[in-house]
Each structure stands twice: as C-alpha cells, then as structure tokens.
DOTI-976572 format. One record per residue (C-alpha): residue number from 1; residue in one letter; x, y, z. Coordinates in Angstrom, 2 decimals, decimal comma. Layout:
// residues N
NUM | A | X | Y | Z
...
This chain:
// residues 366
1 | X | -13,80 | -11,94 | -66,96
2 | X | -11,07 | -12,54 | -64,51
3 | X | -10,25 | -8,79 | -62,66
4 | X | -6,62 | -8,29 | -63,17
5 | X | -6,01 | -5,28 | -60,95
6 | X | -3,70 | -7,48 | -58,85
7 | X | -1,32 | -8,91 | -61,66
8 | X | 1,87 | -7,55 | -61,02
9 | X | 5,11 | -8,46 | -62,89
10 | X | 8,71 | -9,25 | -61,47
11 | X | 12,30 | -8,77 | -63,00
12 | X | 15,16 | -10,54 | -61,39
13 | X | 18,92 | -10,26 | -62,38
14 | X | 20,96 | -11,65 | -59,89
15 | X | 24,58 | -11,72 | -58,71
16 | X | 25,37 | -15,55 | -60,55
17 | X | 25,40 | -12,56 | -64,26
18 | X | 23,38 | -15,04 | -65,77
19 | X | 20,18 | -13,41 | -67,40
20 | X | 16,93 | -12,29 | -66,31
21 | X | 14,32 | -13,79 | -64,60
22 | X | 10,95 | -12,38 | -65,21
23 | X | 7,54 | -13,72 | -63,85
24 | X | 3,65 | -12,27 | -64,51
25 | X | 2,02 | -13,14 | -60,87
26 | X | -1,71 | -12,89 | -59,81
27 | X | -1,63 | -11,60 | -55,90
28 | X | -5,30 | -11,46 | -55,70
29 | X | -5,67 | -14,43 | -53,58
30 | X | -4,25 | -15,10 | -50,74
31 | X | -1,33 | -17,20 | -51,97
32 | X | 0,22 | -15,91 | -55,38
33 | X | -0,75 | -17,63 | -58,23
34 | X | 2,62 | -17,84 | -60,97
35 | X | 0,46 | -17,22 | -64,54
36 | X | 3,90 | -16,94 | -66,90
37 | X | 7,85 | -17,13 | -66,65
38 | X | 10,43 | -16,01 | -69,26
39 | X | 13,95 | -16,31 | -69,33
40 | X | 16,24 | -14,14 | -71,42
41 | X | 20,43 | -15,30 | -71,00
42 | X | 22,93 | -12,28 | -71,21
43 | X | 25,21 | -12,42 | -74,12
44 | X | 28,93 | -12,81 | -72,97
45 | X | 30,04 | -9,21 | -74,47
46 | X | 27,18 | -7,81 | -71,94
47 | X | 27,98 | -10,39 | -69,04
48 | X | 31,68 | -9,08 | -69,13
49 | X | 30,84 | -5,91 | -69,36
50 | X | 28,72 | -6,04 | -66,36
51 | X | 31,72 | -7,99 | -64,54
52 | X | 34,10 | -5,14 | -65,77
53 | X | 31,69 | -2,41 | -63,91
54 | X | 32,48 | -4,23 | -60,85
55 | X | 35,72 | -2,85 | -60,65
56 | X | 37,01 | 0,97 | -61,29
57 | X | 38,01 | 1,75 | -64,54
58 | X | 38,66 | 4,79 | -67,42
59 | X | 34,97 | 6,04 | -68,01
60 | X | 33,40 | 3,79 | -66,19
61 | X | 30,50 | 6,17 | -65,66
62 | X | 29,55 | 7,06 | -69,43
63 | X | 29,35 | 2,69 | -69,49
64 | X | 27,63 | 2,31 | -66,73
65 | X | 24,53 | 4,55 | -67,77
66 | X | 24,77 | 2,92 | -71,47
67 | X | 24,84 | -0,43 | -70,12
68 | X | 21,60 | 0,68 | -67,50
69 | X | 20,46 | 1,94 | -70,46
70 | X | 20,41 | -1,28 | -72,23
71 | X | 19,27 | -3,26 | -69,19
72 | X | 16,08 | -1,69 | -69,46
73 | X | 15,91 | -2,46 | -73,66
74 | X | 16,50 | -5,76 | -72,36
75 | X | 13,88 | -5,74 | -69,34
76 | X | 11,13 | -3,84 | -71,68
77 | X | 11,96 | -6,58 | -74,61
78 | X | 11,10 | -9,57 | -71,41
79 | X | 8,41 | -8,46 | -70,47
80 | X | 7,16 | -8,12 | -73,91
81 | X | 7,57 | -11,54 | -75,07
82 | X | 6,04 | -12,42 | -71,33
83 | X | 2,77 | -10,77 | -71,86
84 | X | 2,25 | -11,85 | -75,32
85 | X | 2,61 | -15,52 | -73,68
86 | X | 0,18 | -14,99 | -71,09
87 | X | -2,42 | -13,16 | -73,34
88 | X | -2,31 | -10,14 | -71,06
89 | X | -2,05 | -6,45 | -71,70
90 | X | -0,74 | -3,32 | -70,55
91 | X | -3,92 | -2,10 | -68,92
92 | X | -3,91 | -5,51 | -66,87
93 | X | -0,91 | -5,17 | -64,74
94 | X | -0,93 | -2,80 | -61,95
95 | X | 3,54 | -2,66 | -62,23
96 | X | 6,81 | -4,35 | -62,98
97 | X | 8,84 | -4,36 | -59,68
98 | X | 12,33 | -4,58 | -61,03
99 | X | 15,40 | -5,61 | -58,67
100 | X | 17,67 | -4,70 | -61,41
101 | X | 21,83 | -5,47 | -61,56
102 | X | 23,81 | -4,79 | -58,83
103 | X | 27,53 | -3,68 | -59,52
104 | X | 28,54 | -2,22 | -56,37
105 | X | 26,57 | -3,04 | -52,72
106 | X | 28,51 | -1,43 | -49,83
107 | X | 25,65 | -0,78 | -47,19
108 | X | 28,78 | 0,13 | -44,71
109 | X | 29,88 | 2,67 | -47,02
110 | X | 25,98 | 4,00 | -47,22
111 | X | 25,15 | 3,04 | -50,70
112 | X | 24,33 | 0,18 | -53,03
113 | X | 23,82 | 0,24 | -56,83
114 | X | 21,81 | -1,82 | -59,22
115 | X | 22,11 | -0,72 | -62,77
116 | X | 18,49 | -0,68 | -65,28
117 | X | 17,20 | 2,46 | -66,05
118 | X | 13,26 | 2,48 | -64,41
119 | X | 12,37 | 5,93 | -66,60
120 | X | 13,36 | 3,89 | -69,70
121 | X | 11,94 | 0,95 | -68,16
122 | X | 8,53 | 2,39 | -67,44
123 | X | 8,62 | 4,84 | -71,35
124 | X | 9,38 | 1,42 | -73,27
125 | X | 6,85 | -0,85 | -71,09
126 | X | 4,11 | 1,50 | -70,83
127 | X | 3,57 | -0,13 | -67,41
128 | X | 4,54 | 1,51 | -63,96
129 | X | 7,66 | 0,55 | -62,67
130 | X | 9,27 | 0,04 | -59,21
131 | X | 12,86 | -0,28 | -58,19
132 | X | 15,90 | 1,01 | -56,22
133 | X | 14,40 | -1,10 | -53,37
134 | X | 17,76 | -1,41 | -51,15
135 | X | 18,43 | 2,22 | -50,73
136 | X | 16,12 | 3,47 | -48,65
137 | X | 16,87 | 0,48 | -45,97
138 | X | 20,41 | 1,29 | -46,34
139 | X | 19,38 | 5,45 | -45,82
140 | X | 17,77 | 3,77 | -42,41
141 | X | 21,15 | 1,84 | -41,32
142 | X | 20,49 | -1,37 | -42,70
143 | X | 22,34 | -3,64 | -45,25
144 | X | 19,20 | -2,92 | -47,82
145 | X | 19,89 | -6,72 | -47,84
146 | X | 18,41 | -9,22 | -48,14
147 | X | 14,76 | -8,16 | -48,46
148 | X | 13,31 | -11,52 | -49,92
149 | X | 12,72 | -12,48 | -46,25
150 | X | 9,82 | -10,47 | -45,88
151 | X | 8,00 | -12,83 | -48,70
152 | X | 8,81 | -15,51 | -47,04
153 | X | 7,41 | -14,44 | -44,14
154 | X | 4,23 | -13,44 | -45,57
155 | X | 4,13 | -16,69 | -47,85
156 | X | 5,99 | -19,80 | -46,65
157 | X | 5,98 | -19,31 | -43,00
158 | X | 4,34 | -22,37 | -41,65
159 | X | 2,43 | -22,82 | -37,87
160 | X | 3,87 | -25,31 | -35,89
161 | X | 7,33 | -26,29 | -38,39
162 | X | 10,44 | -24,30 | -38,39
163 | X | 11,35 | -23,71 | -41,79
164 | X | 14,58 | -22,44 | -43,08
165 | X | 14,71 | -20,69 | -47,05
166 | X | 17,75 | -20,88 | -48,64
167 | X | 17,88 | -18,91 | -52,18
168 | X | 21,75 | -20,32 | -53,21
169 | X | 21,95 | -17,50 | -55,96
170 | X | 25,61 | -16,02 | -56,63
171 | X | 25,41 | -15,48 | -52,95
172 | X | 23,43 | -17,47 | -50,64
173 | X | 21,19 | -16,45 | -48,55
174 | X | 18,36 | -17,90 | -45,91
175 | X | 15,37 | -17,22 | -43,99
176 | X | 14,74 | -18,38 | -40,54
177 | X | 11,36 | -18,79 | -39,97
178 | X | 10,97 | -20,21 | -36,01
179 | X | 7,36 | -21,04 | -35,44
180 | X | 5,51 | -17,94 | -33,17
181 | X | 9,02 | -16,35 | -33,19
182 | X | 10,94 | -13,47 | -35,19
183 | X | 11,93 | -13,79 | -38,49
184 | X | 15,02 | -13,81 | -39,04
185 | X | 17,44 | -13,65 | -42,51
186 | X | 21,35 | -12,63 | -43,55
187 | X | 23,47 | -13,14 | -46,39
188 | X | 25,74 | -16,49 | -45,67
189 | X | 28,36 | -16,20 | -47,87
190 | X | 29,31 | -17,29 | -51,58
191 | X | 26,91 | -19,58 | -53,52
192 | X | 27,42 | -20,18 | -56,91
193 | X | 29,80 | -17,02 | -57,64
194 | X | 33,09 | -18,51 | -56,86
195 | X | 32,01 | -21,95 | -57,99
196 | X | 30,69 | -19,81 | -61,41
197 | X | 33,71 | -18,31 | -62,08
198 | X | 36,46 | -21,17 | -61,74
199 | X | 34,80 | -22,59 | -64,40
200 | X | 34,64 | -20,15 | -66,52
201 | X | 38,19 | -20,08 | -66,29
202 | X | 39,55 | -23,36 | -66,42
203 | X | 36,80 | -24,88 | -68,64
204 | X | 34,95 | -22,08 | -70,72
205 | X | 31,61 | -23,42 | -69,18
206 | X | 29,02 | -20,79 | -67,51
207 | X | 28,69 | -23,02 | -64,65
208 | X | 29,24 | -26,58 | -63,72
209 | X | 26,53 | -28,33 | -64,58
210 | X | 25,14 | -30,86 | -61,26
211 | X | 28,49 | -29,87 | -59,82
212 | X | 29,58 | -33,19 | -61,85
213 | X | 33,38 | -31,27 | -62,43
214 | X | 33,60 | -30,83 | -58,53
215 | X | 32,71 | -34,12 | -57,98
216 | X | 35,13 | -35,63 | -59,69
217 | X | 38,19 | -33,83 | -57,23
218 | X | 39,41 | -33,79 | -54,38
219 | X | 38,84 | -30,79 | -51,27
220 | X | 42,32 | -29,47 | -50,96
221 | X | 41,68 | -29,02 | -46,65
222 | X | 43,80 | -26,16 | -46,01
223 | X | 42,52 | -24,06 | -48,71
224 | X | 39,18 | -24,93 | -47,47
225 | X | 39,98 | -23,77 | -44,05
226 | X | 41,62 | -19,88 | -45,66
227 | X | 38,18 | -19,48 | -47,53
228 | X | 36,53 | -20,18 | -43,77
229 | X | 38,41 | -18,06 | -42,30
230 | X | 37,23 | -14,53 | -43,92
231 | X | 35,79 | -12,37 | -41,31
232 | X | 32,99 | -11,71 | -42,75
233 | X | 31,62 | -16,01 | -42,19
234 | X | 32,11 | -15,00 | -38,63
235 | X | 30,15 | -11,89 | -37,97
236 | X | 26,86 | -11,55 | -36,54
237 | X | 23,94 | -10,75 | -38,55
238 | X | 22,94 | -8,60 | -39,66
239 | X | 25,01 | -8,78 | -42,70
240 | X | 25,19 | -8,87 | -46,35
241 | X | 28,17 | -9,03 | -49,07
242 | X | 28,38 | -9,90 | -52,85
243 | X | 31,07 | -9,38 | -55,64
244 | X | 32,58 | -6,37 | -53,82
245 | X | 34,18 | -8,96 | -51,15
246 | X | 33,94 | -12,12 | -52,84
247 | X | 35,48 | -12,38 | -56,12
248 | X | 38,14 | -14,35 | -58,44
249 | X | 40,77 | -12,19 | -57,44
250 | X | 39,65 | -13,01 | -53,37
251 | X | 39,85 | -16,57 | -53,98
252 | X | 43,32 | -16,34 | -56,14
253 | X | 44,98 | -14,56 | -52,63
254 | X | 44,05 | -18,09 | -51,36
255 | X | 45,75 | -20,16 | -53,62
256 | X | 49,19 | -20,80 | -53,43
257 | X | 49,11 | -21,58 | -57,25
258 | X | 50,17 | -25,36 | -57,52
259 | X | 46,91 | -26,53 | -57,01
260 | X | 44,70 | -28,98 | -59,68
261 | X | 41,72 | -26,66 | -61,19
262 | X | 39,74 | -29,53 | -60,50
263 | X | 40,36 | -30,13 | -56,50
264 | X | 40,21 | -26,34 | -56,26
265 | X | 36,53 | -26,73 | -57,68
266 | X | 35,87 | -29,59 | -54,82
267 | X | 36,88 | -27,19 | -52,51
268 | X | 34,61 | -24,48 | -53,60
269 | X | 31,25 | -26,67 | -53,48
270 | X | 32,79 | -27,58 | -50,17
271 | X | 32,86 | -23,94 | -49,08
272 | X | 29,07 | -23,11 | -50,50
273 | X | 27,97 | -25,53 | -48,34
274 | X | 29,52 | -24,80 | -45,27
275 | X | 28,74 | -21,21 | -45,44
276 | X | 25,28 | -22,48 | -45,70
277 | X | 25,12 | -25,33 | -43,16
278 | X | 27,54 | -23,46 | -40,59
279 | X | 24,81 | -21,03 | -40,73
280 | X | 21,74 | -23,23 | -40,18
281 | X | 23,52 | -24,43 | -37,42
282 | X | 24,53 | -21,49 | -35,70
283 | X | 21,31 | -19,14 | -35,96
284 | X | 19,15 | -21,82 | -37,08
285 | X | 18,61 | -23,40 | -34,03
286 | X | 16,08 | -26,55 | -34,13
287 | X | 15,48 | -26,09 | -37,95
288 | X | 12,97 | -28,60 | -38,77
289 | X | 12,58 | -27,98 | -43,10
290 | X | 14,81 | -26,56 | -45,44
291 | X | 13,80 | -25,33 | -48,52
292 | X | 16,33 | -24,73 | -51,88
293 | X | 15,58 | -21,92 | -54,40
294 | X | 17,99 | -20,34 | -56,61
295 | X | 20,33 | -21,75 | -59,53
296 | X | 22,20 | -23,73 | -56,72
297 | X | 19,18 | -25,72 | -55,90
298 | X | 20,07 | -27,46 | -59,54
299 | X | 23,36 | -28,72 | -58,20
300 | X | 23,07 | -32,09 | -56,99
301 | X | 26,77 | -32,48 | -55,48
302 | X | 26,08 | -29,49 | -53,14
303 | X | 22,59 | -30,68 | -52,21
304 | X | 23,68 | -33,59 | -51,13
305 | X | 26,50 | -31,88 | -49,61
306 | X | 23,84 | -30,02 | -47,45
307 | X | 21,89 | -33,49 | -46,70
308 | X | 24,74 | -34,87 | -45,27
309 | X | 26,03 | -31,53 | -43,06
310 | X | 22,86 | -31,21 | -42,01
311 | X | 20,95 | -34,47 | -41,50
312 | X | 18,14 | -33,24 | -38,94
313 | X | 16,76 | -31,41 | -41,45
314 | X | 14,33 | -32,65 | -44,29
315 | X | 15,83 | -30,50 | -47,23
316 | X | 13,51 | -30,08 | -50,24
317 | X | 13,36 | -27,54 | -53,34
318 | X | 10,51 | -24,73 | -52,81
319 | X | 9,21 | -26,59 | -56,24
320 | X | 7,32 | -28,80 | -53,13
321 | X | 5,68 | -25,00 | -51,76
322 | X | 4,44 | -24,21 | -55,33
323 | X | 7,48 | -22,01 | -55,53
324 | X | 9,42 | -22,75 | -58,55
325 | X | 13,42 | -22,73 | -57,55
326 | X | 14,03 | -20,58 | -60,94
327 | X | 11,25 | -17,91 | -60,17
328 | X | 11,07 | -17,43 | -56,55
329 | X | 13,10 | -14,10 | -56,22
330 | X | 11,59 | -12,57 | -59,31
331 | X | 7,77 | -13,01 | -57,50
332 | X | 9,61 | -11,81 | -54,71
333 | X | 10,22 | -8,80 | -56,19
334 | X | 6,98 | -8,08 | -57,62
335 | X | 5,37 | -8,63 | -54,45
336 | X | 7,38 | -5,45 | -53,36
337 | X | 6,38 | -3,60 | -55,94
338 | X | 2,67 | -4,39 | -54,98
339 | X | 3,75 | -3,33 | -50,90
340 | X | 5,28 | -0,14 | -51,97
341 | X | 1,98 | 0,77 | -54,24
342 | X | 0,31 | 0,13 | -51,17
343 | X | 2,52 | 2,08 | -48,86
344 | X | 3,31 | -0,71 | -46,88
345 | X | 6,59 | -0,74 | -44,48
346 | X | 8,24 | -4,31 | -45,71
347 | X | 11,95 | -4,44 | -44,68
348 | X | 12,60 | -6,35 | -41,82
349 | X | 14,62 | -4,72 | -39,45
350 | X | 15,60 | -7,91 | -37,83
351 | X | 17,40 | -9,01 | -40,88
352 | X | 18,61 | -6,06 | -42,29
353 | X | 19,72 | -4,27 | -38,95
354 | X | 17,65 | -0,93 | -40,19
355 | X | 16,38 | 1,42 | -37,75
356 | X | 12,91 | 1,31 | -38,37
357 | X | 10,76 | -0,16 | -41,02
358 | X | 10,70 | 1,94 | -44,50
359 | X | 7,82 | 1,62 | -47,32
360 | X | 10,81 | 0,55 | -50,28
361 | X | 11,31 | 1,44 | -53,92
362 | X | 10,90 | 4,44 | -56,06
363 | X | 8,49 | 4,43 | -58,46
364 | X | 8,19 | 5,59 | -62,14
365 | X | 4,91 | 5,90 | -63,36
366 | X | 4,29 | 4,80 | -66,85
C-alpha cells in the first residue's frame, strides 16, 4: 500500500471572490504529484458579502466572524467531497494548509486579514489545519506577500533558463527566477480585479470570458496613462497591494464619466498587461520563459497582449510544468503547510522585504 504520510491538502480563495480552490497533493517525491482538485463557486449573496467586508461598515465585526465562520462550513464541506473523490481518508493526510479570504492586507499598517475560521476548520475536518501564513512575515517587516515564490523556487526553478512565474489572480503577481542568482518576487499590480468588476457592472457577467468584450473596444489612451500613473506601479519591490488600493471606486476617480463601458474594458486588459510586462522588463532583466497560472492565464486577449509586449520571451501556461494554471496556488499553499509542520523558515526575505526568515502559519491541530 502506497504510504500516505506526505499527502497534504491545499485551500485557495483568492482576491478575483470567485470560489475555492482545493487540491489533495502527494509531496513524497521529489516533485509533487496533484492526486485530486475540486472546485466549489461562491454564491453571489456570499461573494457580496465578502466585497461588503472590504469596506467599514455598522457591525461589521459580528459579520465578519459569521461569514469566517461559514468559510470554514464551506472549506470542511471541499474537502469532503475531495477526499471521497480521491478514495482517501482522514488518517491519510498529514494537514489542510488553508490561505483563506483576505478582506483587508495593509502590511504598512502591520496587519493583514484573511477570514476562515482554522478551529472550525480543523473540529469539522478532523484533519490538522494550517493558516494565518502572512502575519508572522508582516510581524518581521515584510509585506507577508507574496509567499508563493518560495514554491517556485523549490519547484520550477530551472538550471541554466531564466524563468519568470506569473500567477494573474485578482492581482498579479511574478517570480523571478535568474539562473544561480536570487529569487526574486512582488505584487505587480491589478490582474483580473478591475477587469472582474467592470463587468459585473455593465454586463452582469462574473468575468469576461477570453477577454472577447475587451476585444471588441477601443483603449481610451489617456485613461490608460491615469491608471499608470498610481504610485504604487512605480515603487520598488518589495511590495504588495490588493482590494484595499485597487478597487471600483479607484478606477471610477479615473473616469471622467463619458466614456463607452466597452473601451473602458479595452483599457483595463491594457493596464493588466502593462503592469505585468512593465514589470518583466524592469526587474526581469534577460527573462528567457514565462510561465501563466491563475484565472488570467484563461484570457486569450491579455495573453496575447503579453506575447506581443514582451516578444523575447517564450510565454507558456505552467499546464507545460505539470502545474495546472487553476491549481497552482492551492498546492502552493499546502506545501506551506507541510514547511511549517516541519519547522522550516520559507518566506523569502528578498521578496517580501522581512527581516529575517520566519517558520509561517499557525496551526490547529485536529
């Protein structure tokens, strides 16, 4: 029988509100072996409740714990279902690293916050469960973000070609990965988020499927240079950012309010790729490969946006690495879990600016 002391499981729910990710993995070879994946979508009450919690309100406190409260319902329910589709049980799986929702990430302020509650988690599982994972970089002076770069690291770093990972999520982010240098990581700027909700706005759509609505307008240029122009494009890593900066009502202090829904759509795919490519070019230096995860690897206008801003570089979806666009985060994440059982210092300081390394995560044994 196959020993299963290594099977860990990882929960992802990202910044794009869309659902959760969850994946069972098998880290007891040397590269991680994907054995199941399950998807569960939010429902829209939850999803705008979520996006409410993003901004102060009357009792927002008494809904944020009911909502982390039913987060973890949710994640205990996932991983249910995923186990009973692997044919795997409790005993088998060592712990569920869960990233869990952020709502509020302010690393200059000293604090981030991703909602799920991991005691719940852990009572309804059965199964030992590790989260929190930003806070203790962010205790050390870092941005507690991103932390996927340490995976890659470990994983897709490759000899003698310099690769570059780019998870487009609701934010983008990459991971430069020079050959016999540092790695090196940072948040770039919007992905899908602002893209996400336009057209939810104008069209009622969760997202705009191939970027086939963008396509069909027209970049308004001086709206595309305001969205450039944010500070925040412009500063040095380390950084990181999410809803707290970048949000509908950011982008509608852009507009001047005459503009077509439609061009102001172009405009946004326009942006999500230069954030990206003006990165890769800037910090990226010689970048040979560049690899796609994340819901934004799905739209085909903005990857062939990125082809054409950045034609040195063979751009490919991790799919080609044995790293499935959809799940990569999610392993990610349980691969953290497994480094914190083991006591292992993960965050690198390089990308998130921390003083020294920390071990990361809490944990709530089951």
């Amino acid at each position: 029988m196959q020993n299963h002391s290594e099977l860990f499981i990882g929960i992802m729910s990202g910044t794009s509100l869309d659902g959760i990710d969850v994946v069972l993995v098998d880290f007891s070879t040397s590269y991680p072996k994907l054995l199941a994946t399950y998807f569960q979508a939010y429902e829209s009450k939850l999803r705008d409740a979520l996006l409410a919690l993003h901004h102060p309100a009357n009792d927002e406190l008494h809904q944020m714990y009911l909502i982390s409260n039913e987060l973890a319902s949710l994640y205990a329910a996932a991983t249910a279902i995923l186990l009973r589709a692997a044919d795997i049980t409790l005993d088998q799986v060592r712990a569920i690293g869960c990233h869990g929702q952020t709502i509020r990430h302010r690393p200059s302020e000293g604090y981030t916050l991703q909602l799920g509650n991991s005691a719940l988690l852990a009572e309804l599982s059965g199964i030992t469960v590790v989260s929190d994972f930003r806070s203790r970089d962010i205790a050390a002076g870092g941005q507690g973000a991103p932390l996927v770069p340490a995976f890659h690291d470990r994983v897709l770093r490759h000899p003698s070609i310099h690769r570059v990972i780019v998870n487009i999520g609701g934010i983008s982010n990459l991971t430069n990965l020079p050959p016999k240098r540092q790695t090196t990581g940072f948040d770039c700027g919007p992905g899908n988020l602002l893209m996400d909700a336009w057209v939810v706005l104008h069209c009622g759509e969760l997202y705009d499927r191939n970027g086939a609505w963008a396509d069909s307008g027209q970049i308004i240029p001086a709206l595309l240079q305001k969205l450039l122009d944010e500070p925040f494009l412009h500063a040095v890593p380390p950084k990181s950012s999410g809803r707290d900066l970048f949000s509908l009502a950011w982008l509608k202090s852009k507009l001047r309010g005459d503009e077509a829904s439609v061009d102001v759509q172009a405009t946004l795919l326009a942006f999500s790729s230069r954030v990206i490519s003006d990165a890769i070019h800037c910090f990226c230096d010689g970048a040979q490969e560049i690899y796609l995860c994340g819901g934004g690897a799905h739209n085909q206008a903005l990857v062939q946006n990125l082809r054409i801003s950045l034609p040195e570089c063979r751009i490919q979806a991790t799919d080609t690495l044995g790293m499935g666009v959809d799940w990569l985060e999610a392993i990610a994440f349980a691969w953290l879990a497994q480094q914190c059982l083991y006591g292992d210092p993960v965050n690198l300081t390089a990308v998130t600016g921390a003083r020294h390394p920390c071990i990361l995560g809490a944990i709530y044994s089951a």
